[in-house]
C-alpha positions as CSV (number, residue, x, y, z in Angstrom):
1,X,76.3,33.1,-45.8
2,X,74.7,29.9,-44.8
3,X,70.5,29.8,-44.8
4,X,69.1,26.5,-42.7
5,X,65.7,25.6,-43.2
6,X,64.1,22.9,-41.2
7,X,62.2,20.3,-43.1
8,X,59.8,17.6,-42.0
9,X,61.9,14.7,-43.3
10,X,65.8,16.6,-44.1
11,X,67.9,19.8,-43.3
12,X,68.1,21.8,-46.1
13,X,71.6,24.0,-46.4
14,X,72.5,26.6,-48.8
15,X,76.1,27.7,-49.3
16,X,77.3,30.5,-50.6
17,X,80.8,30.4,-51.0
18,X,83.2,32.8,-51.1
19,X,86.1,32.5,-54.0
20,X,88.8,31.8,-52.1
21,X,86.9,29.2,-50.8
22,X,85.5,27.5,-53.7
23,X,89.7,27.7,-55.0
24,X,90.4,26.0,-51.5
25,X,88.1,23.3,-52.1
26,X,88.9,22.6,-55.5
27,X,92.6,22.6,-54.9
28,X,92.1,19.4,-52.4
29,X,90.0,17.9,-54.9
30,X,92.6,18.3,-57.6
31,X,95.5,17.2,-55.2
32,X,93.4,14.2,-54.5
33,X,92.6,13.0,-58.1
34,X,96.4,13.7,-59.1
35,X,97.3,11.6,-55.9
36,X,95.1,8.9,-56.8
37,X,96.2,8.9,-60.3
38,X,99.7,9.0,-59.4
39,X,99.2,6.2,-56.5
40,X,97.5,3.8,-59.5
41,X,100.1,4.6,-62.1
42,X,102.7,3.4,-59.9
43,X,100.6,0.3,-59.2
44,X,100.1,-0.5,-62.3
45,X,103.8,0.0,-63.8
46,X,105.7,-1.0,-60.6
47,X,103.9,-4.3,-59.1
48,X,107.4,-5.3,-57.9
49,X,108.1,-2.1,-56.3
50,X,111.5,-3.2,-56.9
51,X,112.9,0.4,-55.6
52,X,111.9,0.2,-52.1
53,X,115.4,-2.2,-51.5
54,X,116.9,1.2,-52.1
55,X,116.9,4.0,-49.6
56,X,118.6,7.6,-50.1
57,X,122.0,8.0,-49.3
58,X,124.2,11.1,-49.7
59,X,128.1,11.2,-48.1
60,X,128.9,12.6,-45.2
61,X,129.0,16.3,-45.3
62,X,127.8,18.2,-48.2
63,X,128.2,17.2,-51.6
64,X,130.9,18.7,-53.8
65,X,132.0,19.1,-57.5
66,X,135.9,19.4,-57.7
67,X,136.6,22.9,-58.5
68,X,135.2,26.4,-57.0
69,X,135.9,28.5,-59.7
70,X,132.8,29.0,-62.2
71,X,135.1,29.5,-65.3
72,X,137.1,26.3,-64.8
73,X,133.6,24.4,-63.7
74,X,131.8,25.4,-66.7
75,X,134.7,23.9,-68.8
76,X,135.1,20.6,-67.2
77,X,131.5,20.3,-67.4
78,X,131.3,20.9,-71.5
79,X,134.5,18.8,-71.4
80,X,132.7,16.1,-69.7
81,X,128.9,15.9,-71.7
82,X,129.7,13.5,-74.6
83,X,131.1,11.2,-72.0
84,X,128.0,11.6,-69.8
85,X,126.0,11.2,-72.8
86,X,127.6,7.8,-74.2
87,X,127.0,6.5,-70.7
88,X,123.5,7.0,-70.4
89,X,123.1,6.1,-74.1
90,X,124.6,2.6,-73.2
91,X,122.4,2.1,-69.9
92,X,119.5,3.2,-72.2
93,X,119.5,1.0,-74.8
94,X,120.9,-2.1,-72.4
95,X,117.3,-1.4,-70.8
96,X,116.0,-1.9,-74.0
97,X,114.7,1.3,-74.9
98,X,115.6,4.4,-78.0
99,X,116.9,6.7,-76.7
100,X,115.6,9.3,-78.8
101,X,111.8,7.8,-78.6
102,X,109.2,9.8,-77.7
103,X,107.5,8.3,-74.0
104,X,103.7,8.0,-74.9
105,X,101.2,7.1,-72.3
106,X,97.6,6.2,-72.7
107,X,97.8,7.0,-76.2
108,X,99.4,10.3,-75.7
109,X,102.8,12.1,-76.1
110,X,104.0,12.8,-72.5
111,X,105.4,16.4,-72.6
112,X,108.3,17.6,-70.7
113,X,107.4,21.3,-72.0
114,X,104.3,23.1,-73.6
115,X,106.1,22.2,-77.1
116,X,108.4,19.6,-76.0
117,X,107.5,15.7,-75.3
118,X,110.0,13.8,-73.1
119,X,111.9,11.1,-74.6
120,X,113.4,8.2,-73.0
121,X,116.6,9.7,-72.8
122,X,116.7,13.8,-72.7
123,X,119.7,15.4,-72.7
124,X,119.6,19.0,-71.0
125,X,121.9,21.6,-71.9
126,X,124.2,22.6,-69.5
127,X,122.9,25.3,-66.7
128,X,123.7,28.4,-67.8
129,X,126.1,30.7,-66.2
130,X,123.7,33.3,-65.2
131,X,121.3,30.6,-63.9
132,X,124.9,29.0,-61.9
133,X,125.2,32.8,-60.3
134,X,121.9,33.4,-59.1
135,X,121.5,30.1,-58.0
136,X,125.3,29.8,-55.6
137,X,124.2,33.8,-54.3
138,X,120.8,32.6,-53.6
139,X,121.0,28.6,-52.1
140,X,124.9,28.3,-51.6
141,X,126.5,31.3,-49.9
142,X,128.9,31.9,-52.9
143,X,130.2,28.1,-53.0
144,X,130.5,27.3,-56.9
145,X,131.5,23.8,-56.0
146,X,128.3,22.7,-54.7
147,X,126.6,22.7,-58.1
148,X,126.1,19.1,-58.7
149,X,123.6,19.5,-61.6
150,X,125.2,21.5,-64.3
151,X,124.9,18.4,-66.2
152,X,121.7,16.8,-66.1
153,X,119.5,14.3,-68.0
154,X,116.3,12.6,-68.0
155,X,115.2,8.9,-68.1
156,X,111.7,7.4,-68.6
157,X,111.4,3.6,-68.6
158,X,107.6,1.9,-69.0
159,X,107.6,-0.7,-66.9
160,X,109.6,-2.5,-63.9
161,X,112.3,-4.5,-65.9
162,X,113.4,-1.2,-67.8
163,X,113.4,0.6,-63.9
164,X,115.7,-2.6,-62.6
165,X,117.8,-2.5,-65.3
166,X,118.8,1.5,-65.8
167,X,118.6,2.2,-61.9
168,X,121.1,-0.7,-61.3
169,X,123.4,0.8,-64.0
170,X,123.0,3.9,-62.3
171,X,123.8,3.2,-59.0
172,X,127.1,1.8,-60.5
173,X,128.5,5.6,-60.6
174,X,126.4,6.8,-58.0
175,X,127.8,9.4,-55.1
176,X,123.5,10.1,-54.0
177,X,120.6,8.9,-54.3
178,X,117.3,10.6,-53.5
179,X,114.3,7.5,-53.5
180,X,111.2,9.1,-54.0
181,X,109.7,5.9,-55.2
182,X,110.4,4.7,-51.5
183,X,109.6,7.5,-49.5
184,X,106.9,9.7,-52.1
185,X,106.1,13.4,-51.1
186,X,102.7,14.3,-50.2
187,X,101.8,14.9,-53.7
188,X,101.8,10.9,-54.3
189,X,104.8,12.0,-57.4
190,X,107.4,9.6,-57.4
191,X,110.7,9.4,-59.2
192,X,114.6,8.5,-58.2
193,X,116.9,11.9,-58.2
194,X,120.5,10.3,-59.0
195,X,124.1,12.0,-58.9
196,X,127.1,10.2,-60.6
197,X,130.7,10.8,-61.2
198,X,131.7,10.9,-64.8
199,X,135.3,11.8,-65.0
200,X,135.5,13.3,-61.3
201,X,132.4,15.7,-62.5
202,X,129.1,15.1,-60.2
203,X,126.0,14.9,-63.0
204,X,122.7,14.9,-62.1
205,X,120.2,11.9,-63.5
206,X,116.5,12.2,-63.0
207,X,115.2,8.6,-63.8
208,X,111.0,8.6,-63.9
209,X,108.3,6.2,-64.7
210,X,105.9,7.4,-68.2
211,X,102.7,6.2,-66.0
212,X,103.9,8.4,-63.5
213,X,105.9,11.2,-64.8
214,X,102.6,11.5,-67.3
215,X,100.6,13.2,-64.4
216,X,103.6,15.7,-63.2
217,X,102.5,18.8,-64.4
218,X,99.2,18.5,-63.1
219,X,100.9,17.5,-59.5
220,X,103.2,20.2,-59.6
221,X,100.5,22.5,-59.1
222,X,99.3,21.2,-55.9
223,X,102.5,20.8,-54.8
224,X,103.2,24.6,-55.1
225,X,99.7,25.1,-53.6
226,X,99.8,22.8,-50.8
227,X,104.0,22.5,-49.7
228,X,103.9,24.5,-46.8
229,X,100.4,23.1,-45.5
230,X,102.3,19.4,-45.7
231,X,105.2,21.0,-44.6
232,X,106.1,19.4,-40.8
233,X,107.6,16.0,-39.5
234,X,106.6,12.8,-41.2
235,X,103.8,11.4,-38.7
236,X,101.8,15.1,-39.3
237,X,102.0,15.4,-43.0
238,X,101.0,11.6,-43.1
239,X,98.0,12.4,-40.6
240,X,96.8,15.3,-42.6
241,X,96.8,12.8,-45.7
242,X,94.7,10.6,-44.2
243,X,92.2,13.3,-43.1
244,X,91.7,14.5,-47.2
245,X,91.6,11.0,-48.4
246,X,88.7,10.7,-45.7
247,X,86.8,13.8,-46.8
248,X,87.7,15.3,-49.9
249,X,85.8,13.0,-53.3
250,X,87.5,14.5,-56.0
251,X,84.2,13.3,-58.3
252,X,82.1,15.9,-56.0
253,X,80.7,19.1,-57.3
254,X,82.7,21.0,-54.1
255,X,78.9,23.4,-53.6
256,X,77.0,20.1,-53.3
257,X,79.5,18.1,-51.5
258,X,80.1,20.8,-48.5
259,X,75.8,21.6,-48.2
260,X,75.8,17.7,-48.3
261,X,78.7,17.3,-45.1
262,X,76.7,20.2,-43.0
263,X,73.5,18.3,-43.5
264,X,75.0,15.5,-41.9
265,X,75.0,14.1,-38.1
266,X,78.4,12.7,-38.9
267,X,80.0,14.9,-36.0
268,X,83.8,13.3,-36.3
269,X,84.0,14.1,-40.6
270,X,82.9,17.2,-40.3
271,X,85.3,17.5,-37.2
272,X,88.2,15.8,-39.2
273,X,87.2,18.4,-42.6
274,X,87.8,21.2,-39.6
275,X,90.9,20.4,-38.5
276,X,91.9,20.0,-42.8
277,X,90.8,23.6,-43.2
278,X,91.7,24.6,-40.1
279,X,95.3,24.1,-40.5
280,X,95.0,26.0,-44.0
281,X,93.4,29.0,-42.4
282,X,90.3,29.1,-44.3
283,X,88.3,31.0,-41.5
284,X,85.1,31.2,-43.8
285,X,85.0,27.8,-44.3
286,X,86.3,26.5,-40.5
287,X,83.3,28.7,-39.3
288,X,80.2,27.3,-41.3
289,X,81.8,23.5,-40.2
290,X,82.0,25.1,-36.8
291,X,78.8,26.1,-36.3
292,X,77.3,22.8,-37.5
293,X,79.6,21.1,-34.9
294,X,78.0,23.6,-32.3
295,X,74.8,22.0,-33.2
296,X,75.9,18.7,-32.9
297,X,77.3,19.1,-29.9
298,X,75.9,21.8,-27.2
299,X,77.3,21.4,-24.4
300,X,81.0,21.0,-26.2
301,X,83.4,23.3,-24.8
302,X,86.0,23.4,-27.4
303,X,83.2,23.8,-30.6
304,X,82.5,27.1,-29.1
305,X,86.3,27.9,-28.7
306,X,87.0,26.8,-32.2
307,X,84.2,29.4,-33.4
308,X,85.3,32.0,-31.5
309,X,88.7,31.6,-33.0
310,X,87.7,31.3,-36.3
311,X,85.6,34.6,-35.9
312,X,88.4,36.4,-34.1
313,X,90.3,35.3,-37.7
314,X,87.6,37.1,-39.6
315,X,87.4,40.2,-37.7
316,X,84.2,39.5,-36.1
317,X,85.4,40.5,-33.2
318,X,82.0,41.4,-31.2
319,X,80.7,38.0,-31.6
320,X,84.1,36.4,-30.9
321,X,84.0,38.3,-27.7
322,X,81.1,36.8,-27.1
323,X,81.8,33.3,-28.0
324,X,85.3,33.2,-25.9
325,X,83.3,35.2,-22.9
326,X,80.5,32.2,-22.6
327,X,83.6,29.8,-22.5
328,X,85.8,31.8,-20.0
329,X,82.5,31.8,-17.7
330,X,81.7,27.7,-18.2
331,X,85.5,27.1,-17.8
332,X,85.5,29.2,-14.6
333,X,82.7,27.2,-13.2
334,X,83.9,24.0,-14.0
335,X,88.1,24.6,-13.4
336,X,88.3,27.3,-11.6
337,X,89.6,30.7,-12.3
338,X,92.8,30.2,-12.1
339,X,92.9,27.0,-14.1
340,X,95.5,27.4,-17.3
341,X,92.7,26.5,-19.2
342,X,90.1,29.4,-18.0
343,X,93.1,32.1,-18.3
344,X,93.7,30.8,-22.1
345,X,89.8,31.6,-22.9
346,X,90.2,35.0,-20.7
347,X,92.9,35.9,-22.5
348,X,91.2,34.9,-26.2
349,X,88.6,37.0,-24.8
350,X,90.3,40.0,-24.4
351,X,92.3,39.7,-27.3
352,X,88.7,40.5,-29.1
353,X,87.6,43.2,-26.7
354,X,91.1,45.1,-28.1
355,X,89.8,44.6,-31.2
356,X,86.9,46.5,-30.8
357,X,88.2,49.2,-29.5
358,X,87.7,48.6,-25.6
359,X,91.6,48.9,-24.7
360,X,91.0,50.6,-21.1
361,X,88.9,47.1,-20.2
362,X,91.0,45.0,-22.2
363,X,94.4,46.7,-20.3
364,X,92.1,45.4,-16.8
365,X,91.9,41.9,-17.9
366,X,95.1,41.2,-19.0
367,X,96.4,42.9,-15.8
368,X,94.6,40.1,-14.0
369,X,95.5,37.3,-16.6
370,X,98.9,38.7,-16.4
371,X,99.0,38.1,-12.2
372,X,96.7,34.7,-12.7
373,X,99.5,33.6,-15.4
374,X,102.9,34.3,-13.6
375,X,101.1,32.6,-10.3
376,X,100.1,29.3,-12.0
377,X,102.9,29.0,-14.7
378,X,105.5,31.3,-14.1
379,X,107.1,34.5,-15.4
380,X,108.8,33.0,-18.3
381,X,106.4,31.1,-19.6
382,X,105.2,31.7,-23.1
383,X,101.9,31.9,-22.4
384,X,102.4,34.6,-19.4
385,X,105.0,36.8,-21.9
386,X,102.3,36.1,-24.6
387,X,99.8,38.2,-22.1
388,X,102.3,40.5,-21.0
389,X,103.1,41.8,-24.7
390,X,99.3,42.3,-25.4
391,X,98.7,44.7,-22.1
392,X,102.1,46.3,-23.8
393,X,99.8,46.8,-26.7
394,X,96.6,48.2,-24.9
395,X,99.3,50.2,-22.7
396,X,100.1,51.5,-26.1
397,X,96.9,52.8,-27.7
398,X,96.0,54.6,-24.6
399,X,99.0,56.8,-24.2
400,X,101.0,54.9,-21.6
401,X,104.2,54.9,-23.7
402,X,106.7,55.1,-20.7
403,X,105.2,52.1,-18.7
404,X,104.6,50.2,-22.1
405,X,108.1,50.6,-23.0
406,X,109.5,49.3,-19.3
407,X,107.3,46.3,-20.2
408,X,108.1,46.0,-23.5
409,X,111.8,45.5,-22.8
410,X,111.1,43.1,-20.0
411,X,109.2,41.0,-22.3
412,X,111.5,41.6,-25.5
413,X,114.8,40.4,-22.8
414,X,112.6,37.1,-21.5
415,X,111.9,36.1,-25.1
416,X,115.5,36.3,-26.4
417,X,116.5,34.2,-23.8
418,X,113.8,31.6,-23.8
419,X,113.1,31.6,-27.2
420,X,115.4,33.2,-29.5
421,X,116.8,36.3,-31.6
422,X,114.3,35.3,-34.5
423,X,111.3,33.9,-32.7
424,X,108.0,35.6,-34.2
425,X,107.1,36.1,-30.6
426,X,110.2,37.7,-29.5
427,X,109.4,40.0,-32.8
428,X,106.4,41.0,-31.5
429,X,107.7,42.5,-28.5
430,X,110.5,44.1,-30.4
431,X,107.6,45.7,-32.7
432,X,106.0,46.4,-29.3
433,X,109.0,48.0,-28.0
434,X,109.7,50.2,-31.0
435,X,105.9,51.8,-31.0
436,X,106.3,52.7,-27.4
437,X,110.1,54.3,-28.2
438,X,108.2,55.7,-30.9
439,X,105.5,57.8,-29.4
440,X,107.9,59.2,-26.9
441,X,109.7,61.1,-29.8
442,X,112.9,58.9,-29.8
443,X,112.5,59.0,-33.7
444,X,116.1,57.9,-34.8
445,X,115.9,54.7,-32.3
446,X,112.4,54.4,-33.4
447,X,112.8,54.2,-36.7
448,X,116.3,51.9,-36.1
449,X,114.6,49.4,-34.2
450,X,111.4,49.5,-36.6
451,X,113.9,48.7,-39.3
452,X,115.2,45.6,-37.3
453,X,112.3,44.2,-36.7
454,X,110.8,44.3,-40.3
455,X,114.8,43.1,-41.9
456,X,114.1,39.8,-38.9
457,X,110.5,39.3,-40.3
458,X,111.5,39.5,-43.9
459,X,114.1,36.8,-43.3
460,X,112.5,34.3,-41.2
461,X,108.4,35.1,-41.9
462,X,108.8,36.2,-45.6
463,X,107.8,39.3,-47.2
464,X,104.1,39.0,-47.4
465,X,103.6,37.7,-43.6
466,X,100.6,39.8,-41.9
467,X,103.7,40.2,-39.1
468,X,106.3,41.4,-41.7
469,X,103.6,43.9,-43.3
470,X,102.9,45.1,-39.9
471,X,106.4,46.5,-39.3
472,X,106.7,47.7,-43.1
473,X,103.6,50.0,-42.0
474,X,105.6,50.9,-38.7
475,X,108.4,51.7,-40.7
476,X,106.5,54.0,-42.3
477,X,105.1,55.5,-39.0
478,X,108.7,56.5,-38.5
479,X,109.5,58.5,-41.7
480,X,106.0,60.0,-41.6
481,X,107.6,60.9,-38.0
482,X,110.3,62.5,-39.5
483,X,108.4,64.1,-41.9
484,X,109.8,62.5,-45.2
485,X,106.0,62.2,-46.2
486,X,106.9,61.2,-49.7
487,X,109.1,58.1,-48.3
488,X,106.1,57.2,-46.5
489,X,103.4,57.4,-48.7
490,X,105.3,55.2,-51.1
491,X,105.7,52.4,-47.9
492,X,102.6,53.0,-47.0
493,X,100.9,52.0,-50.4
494,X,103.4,48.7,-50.9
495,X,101.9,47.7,-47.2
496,X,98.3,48.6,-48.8
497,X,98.8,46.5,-52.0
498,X,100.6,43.6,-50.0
499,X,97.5,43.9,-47.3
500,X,95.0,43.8,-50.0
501,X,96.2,40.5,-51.5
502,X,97.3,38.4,-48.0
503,X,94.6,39.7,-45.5
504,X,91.8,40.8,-48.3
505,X,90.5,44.3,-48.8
506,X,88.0,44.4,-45.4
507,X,91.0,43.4,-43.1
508,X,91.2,45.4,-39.7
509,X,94.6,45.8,-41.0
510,X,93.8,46.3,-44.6
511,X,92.0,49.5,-43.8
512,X,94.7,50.9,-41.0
513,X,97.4,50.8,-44.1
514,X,94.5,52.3,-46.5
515,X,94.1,55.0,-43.9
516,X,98.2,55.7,-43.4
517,X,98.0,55.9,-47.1
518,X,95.6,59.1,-47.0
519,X,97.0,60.6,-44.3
520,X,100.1,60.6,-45.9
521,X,98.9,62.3,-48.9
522,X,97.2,64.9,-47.1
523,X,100.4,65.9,-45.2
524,X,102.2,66.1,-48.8
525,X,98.9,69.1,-49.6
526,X,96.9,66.8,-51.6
527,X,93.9,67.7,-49.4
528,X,91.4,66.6,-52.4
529,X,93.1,63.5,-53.0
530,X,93.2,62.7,-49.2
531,X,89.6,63.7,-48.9
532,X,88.5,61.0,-51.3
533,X,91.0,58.5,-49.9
534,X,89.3,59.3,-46.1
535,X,85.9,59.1,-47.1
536,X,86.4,55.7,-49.0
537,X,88.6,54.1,-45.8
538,X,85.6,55.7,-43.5
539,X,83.0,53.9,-45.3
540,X,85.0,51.0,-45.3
541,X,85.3,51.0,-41.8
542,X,82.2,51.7,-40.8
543,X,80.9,48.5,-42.8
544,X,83.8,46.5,-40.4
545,X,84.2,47.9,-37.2
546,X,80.8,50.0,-36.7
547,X,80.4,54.1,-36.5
548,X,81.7,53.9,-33.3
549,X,84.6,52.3,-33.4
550,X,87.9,54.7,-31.7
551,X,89.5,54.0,-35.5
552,X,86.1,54.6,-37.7
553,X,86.1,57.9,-35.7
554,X,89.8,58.7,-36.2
555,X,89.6,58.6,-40.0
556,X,86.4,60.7,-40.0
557,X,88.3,63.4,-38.1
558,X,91.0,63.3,-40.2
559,X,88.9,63.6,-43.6
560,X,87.5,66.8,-41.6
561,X,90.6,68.2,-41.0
562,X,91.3,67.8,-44.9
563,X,88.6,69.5,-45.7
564,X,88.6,72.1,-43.4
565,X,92.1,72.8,-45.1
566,X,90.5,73.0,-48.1
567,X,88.6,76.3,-47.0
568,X,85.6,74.2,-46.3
569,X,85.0,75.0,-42.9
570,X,81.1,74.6,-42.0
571,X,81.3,71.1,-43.5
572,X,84.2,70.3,-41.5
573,X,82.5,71.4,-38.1
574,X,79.8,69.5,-39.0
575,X,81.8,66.2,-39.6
576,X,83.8,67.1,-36.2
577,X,80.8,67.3,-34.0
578,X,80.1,63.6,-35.2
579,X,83.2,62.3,-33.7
């Protein structure tokens, strides 16, 4: 919630975050400090920056240890350590360090573990054979040869001369080299990955810097956080970079800082903190910098479309109708109706009038997007088959399974062909497809193509994906279909948990696998169970969608029904006659 009071000389903003929000926040201040920290270590310790002669290299193809077989690999490997470790011993102490000294920085012991500090040569143990098993089934398709670290050491130098002398000794047995003092990751972390070839076995060598490698546990955290939000091609990670070092100051207290950046008139950082958080998907946040854009800039066009979406990502879907309906109206004016631009804010808007509940509308308008789209861009183009699969959807929820499935396949057929097999959009339509199969009665196909779509999902979204939840809860549509309630009800409370802890417990979403959850208890003839189940997921939704809403009503005639089985039959009319 966000209070603004007017004052005679200042703007005065209160904040009140929510958690996941305040973690947000602090997390880019953290990776900030540990970037800096990192950034100024290497400065310090490597003024030469004597590694940047050395790009990565690897050989053609994929890299390979002799043998396949994990019983003769394990033996060479043992066979080969005391070599491996007289060699390193020998570029060690040529470097002039101990090899069994502990690396200190600032005073302190650098730790490699909780209990154990890093020395300036570590030793690992060979990688065990369970670890070698899961790791070939998981990463390398059942290919023994291709673990190259089975043997692996550390190396910590203090300064330049000690990096110069060990990483030219190194690079004397080398097969590959990955740089990361030339080309860091996002994290600012910086160290030289080495493979060599001691007696025809490929050894891994990590070789690190103590100023540096003193900060990595720290890093490692926002690297974990952060990877797939720096994920991309070099130019956007390096552009998103740029945008925290420009408005995150890891000194700030994060409450102060943010009331301090929405008190501003500084339009472009509050624009450039927008499109930081934007890309994170921190809706609550995106929509308090939004709003403060708005006021900044009235008559701006795309403020008001970046609000709507960010209240469309929140389920505040009547003022996100709203919103995208004020910019479909100026867009029209100003472009004209059939402009690609005024369809994409007619289709946003839509999208939101679904939402609430207003499909037979919503069917209308994409109808007409649908015609304005294949006119202006074509049949195949994404953004026509884009509208075409949500009418499939408002076709759907209004009992038009035949046409929605005729459409559905059309759609599903474009999209493998323009876009792929395992394109999230072509998924879509396939989930599409697969409801409207379904609510014909064509269980076993149902339930077969359900099953394909969520097996795609899992592979190429992951398992906790809002998309891959979605067809886990049509999965279990299909067994409750096929009345194997108990199947379902276990389903249908993994999707729950899994919706609970991606989407949060309030989620549009979130409360349809809450409800699939009591109705399939109540089909099982816990009707006291499901009662208390309906009443809590009624109450829920009445707080998120309104009284009104077609799904609000739903589960209140549901929890009626299961009390009316329960021999309770005036209360039950009672609830009936509300819906």
């Amino acid at each position: 919630d966000t209070s603004i009071t007017e004052a005679s000389t200042s703007t005065v903003i209160k904040v009140e975050l929510k958690p996941d929000t305040i973690e947000n926040l602090e997390n880019l201040q953290g990776l900030t400090r540990t970037r800096n920290n990192m950034l100024q270590g290497a400065e310090k310790v490597l003024p030469k920056k004597y590694m940047n002669q050395f790009s990565s290299f690897s050989p053609d193809g994929i890299l390979r240890q002799p043998v396949d077989n994990i019983d003769s690999l394990l033996s060479r490997c043992e066979n080969v350590l005391p070599t491996f470790r007289d060699t390193l011993i020998n570029i060690v102490e040529a470097a002039g360090l101990i090899p069994d000294e502990i690396v200190m920085w600032d005073g302190k012991e650098v730790m490699l573990t909780l209990e154990t500090p890093y020395r300036c040569l570590t030793i690992g143990p060979l990688k065990s054979r369970e670890r070698c098993e899961e790791k070939v089934a998981n990463d390398y398709g059942g290919d023994y040869s291709r673990l190259v670290d089975i043997v692996r050491a550390s190396i910590v130098v203090a300064d330049e001369d000690q990096l110069i002398s060990v990483a030219e000794a190194l690079l004397k047995h080398a097969v590959r080299l990955k740089n990361r003092f030339k080309e860091p990751p996002f994290t600012g972390y910086c160290d030289s990955l080495f493979n060599i070839e001691i007696d025809g076995i490929i050894c891994e060598v990590q070789l690190h810097a103590s100023a540096i490698v003193a900060h990595k546990e720290d890093n490692h955290k926002y690297y974990c956080f952060f990877r797939s939000f720096f994920a991309g091609n070099v130019e956007a990670s390096k552009k998103r970079i740029e945008l925290l070092e420009k408005c995150i100051d890891h000194n700030a207290n994060v409450q102060t800082a943010l009331e301090e950046m929405l008190k501003s008139d500084d339009g472009e950082v509050i624009q450039d903190m927008f499109d930081l958080v934007n890309e994170m998907g921190d809706w609550f946040l995106c929509e308090l910098l939004c709003r403060r854009l708005c006021e900044l800039r009235p008559e701006c066009l795309g403020c008001k479309n970046n609000l709507a979406n960010v209240l469309d990502g929140q389920g505040k879907y009547v003022e996100a109708e709203m919103m995208h309906r004020l910019c479909w109206e100026a867009k029209k004016k100003e472009l004209g109706e059939e402009h690609p631009d005024t369809l994409t804010s007619l289709h946003n808007m839509v999208l939101a009038l679904g939402n609430q509940g207003n499909y037979a509308e919503a069917e209308t308008l994409y109808q007409q997007c649908w015609e304005f789209r294949k006119k202006t861009l074509g049949e195949e183009h994404i953004d026509t088959l884009h509208t075409l699969n949500n009418m499939v959807k408002a076709l759907i929820i209004q009992g038009e399974y035949a046409k929605a499935e005729v459409l559905s396949r059309q759609c599903w057929e474009v999209m493998k062909k323009t876009l792929g097999e395992d394109d999230p959009d072509t998924l879509r339509s396939l989930n599409n497809m697969a409801l409207a199969v379904d609510y014909q009665g064509n269980l076993d196909e149902a339930e077969r193509l359900h099953q394909q779509c969520w097996e795609l999902r899992k592979r190429t979204l992951g398992e906790e994906h809002p998309d891959t939840l979605q067809s886990l809860q049509n999965v279990t549509y299909a067994s409750f279909h096929q009345e194997n309630y108990a199947k379902a009800e276990s389903l249908s409370r993994q999707c729950w948990e899994a919706m609970k802890k991606t989407l949060g417990e309030e989620h549009p979403d979130t409360l349809a696998a809450f409800h699939n959850v009591a109705h399939t208890v109540s089909r099982q003839g816990n009707y006291a169970n499901a009662e208390q189940l309906f009443r809590l997921c009624w109450e829920a939704m009445k707080k998120k969608l309104g009284e009104e809403h077609p799904v609000t009503l739903n589960t209140l005639n549901d929890m009626a029904v299961v009390i009316d089985d329960q021999g309770n039959h005036e209360k039950a009319v009672v609830l009936l006659q509300e819906c």
